[in-house]
N, C-alpha and C positions, 0 to 999 in steps of 0.2 A: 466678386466672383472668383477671383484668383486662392482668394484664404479657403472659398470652400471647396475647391481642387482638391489645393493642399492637404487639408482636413481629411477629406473623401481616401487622398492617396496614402496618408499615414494611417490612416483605421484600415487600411486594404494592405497595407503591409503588415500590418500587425495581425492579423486575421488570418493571414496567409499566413505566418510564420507558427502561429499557433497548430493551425491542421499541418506543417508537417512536421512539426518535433513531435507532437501527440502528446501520452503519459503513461503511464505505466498501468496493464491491464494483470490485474490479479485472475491467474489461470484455473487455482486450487487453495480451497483454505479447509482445514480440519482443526481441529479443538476434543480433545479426550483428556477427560479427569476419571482420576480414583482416588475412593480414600480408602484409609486403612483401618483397620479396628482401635489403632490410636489417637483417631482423629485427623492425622495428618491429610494433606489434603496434595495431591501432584497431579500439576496439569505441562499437558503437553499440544507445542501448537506447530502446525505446520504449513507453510505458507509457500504457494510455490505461483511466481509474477513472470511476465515476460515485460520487456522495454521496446521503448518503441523501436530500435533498431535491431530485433529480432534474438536477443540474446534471453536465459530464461536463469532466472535467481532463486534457485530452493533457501529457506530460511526457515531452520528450527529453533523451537525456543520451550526449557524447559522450566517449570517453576513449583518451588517447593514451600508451601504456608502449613506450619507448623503453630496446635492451639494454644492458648497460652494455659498457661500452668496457676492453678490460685496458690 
């Protein structure tokens, strides 16, 4: 009886600690490509998250694939 307290009280601790760290919730996501009459191709992404303790992390990310040449 005693082991499944214990059991009971470490899954309830664990449980608990989970809901309040949380995780990070994604606020805003965008994604825009062009290419160009040379094929090139650029995309642009833009990601904007908050954390669980109320702080908010914009993140851009740009990237350039160029086609290959025969």
């Amino acid at each position: 009886m005693k082991t499944k307290i214990k059991i009971l009280a470490m899954t309830s601790a664990v449980a608990l600690s989970v809901l309040l760290v949380g995780c990070d919730r994604t606020v805003s996501h965008e994604e825009k490509s062009t290419v160009k009459s040379d094929g090139t191709v650029k995309t642009q992404e833009k990601t904007v998250t908050e954390k669980s303790d109320g702080t908010v992390i914009k993140t851009e990310e740009t990237k350039k694939t160029e086609p290959v040449k025969p």
